[in-house]
C-alpha positions in Angstrom: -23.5 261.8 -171.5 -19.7 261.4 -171.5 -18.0 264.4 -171.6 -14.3 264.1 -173.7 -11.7 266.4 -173.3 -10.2 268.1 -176.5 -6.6 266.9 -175.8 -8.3 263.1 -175.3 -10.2 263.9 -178.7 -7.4 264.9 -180.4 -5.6 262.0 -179.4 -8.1 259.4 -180.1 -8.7 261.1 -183.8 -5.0 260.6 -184.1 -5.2 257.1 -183.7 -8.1 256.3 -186.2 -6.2 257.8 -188.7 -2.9 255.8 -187.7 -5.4 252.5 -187.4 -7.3 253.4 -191.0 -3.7 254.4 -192.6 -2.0 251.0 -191.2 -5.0 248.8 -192.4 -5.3 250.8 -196.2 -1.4 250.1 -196.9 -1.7 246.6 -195.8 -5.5 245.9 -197.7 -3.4 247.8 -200.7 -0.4 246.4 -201.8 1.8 248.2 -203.5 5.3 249.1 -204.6 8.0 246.4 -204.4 6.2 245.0 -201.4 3.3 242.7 -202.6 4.2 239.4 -201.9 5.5 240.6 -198.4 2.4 241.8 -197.6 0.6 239.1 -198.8 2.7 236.8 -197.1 1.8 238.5 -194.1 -1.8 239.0 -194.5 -2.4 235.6 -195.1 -0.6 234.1 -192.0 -2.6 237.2 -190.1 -5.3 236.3 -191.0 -6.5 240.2 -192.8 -8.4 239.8 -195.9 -7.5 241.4 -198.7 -10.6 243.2 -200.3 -10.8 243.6 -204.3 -11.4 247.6 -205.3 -14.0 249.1 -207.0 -17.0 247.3 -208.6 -16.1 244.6 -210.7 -18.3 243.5 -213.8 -17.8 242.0 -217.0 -18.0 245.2 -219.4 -15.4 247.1 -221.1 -13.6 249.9 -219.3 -12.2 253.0 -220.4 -10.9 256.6 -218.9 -8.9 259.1 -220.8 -5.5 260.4 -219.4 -4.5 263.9 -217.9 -2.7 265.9 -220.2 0.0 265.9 -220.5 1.7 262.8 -219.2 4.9 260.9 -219.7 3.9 257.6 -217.9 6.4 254.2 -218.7 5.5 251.0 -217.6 8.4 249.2 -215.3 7.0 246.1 -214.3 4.0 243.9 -214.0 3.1 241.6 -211.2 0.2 239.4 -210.4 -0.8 237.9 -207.3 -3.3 235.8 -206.0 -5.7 237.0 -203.1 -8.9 235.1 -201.3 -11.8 235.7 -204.2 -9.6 237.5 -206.8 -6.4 237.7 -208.8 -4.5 241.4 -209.1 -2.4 242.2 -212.1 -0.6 245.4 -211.0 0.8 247.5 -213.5 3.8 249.9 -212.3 4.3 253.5 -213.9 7.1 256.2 -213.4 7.1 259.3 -214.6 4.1 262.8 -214.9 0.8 262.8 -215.0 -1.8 260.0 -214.6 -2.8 257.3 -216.6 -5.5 256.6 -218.6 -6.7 253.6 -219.4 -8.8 250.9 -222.0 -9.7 247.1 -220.7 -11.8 244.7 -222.3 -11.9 240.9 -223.2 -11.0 240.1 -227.0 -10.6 236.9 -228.4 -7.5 237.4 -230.2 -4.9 239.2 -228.8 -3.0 241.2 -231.2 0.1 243.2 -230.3 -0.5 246.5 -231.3 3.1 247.7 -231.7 3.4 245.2 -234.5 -0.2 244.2 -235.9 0.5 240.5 -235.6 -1.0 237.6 -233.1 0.1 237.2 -229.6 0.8 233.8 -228.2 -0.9 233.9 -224.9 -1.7 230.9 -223.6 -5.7 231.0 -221.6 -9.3 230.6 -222.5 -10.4 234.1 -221.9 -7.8 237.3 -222.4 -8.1 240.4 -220.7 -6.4 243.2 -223.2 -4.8 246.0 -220.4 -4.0 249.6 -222.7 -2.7 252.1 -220.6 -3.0 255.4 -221.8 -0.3 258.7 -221.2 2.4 256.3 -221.9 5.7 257.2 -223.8 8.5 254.6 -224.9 10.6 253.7 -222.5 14.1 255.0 -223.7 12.4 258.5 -223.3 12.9 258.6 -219.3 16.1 256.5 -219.7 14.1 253.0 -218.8 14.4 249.5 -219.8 12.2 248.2 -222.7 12.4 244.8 -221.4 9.1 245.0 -218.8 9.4 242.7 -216.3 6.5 240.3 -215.4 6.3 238.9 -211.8 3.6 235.6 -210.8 3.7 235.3 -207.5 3.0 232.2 -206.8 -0.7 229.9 -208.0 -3.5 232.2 -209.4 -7.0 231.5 -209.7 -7.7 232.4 -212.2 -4.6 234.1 -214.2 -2.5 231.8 -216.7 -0.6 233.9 -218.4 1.2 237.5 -218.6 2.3 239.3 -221.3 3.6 242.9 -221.4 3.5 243.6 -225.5 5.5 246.9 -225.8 4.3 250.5 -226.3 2.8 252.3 -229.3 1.5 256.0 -229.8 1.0 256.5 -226.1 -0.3 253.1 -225.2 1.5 250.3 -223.1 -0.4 247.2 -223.9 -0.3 243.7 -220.9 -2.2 240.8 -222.1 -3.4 238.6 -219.5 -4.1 235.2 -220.5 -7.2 233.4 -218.1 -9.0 230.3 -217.2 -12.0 232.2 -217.7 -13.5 235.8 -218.4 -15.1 236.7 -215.0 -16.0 240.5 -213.8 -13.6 242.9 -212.8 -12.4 246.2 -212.1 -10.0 249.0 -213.1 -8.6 251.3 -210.2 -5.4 253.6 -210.0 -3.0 253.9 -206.7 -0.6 256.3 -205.8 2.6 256.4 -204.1 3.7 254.6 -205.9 1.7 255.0 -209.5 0.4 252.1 -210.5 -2.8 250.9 -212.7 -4.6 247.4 -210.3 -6.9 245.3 -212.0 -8.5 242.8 -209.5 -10.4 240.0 -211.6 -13.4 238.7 -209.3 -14.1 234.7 -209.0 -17.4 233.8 -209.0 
């Protein structure tokens, strides 16, 4: 049996945890640093894994109170299998959350239709959200494609409304997916499976 020393144990625990910390922030974008990490991934040759279990059915989780959550951008990438849609939050507190697939998206702020162009649409309510000019942020939420999408055709961040930021995301088709939140920084990921 091969005896190691605690110094040499020490050491080589060390550098798990720096190989398992390198490979989670590069499997899980985040930030302002997706599509340079895609980038690199894909000329590396790293694959990019969706999280959680995806599946067709509605998804729901109630936020921490209190929290004072605004939505400051949107951005969608494509990966190997799956799209992401990343919605970025500032502020307190953690998000909750309400996706499922409707057949007519509505913006809620204003009870009317949303033109969305798609097949399937994938209605994204985050929860714990306040309007924007209450921590001093834009209103205007920017939405970023980078680059072709599988399966994503369209974007749409539709505003805030009693504590809910609402993104409609227009798609070729409804397929399975899943619902995850990331820290550091905040941020709600929805990775939409192909089949």
């Amino acid at each position: 049996m091969l005896r190691i020393s605690g110094s040499l144990r020490a050491t080589l625990a060390g550098v798990c945890l720096a190989t398992i910390a390198t490979c989670t922030a590069c499997s899980i974008p985040g930030g302002g640093t997706d599509e340079t990490v895609a980038s690199s991934l894909s000329g590396g040759g790293q694959r990019v894994e969706p999280l959680g279990t995806a599946d067709p059915s509605p998804k729901s989780l109630r936020p921490s109170a209190p929290s004072e959550l605004v939505v400051t951008g949107v951005r969608v990438g494509a990966h190997e299998g799956f799209d992401r849609v990343v919605v970025d939050l500032e502020g307190t507190g953690d998000p909750g959350w309400f996706v499922d697939y409707t057949s007519t998206p509505m913006q809620e702020t204003v009870a009317q239709p949303l033109k969305v162009a798609g097949n399937a649409f994938l209605n994204i309510n985050v929860d714990g959200t306040v309007y924007p000019f209450e921590l001093g942020k834009d209103p205007d939420v920017p939405v970023k494609m980078a680059g072709d999408t599988g399966n994503v055709i369209d974007v749409i961040s539709a505003g805030t409304y009693e504590g809910r930021s609402q993104v409609v995301v227009g798609l070729r088709s409804a397929l399975p997916y899943s619902v995850q939140v990331l820290e550091d920084p905040k941020r709600v990921v929805v990775d939409i499976v192909q089949n």
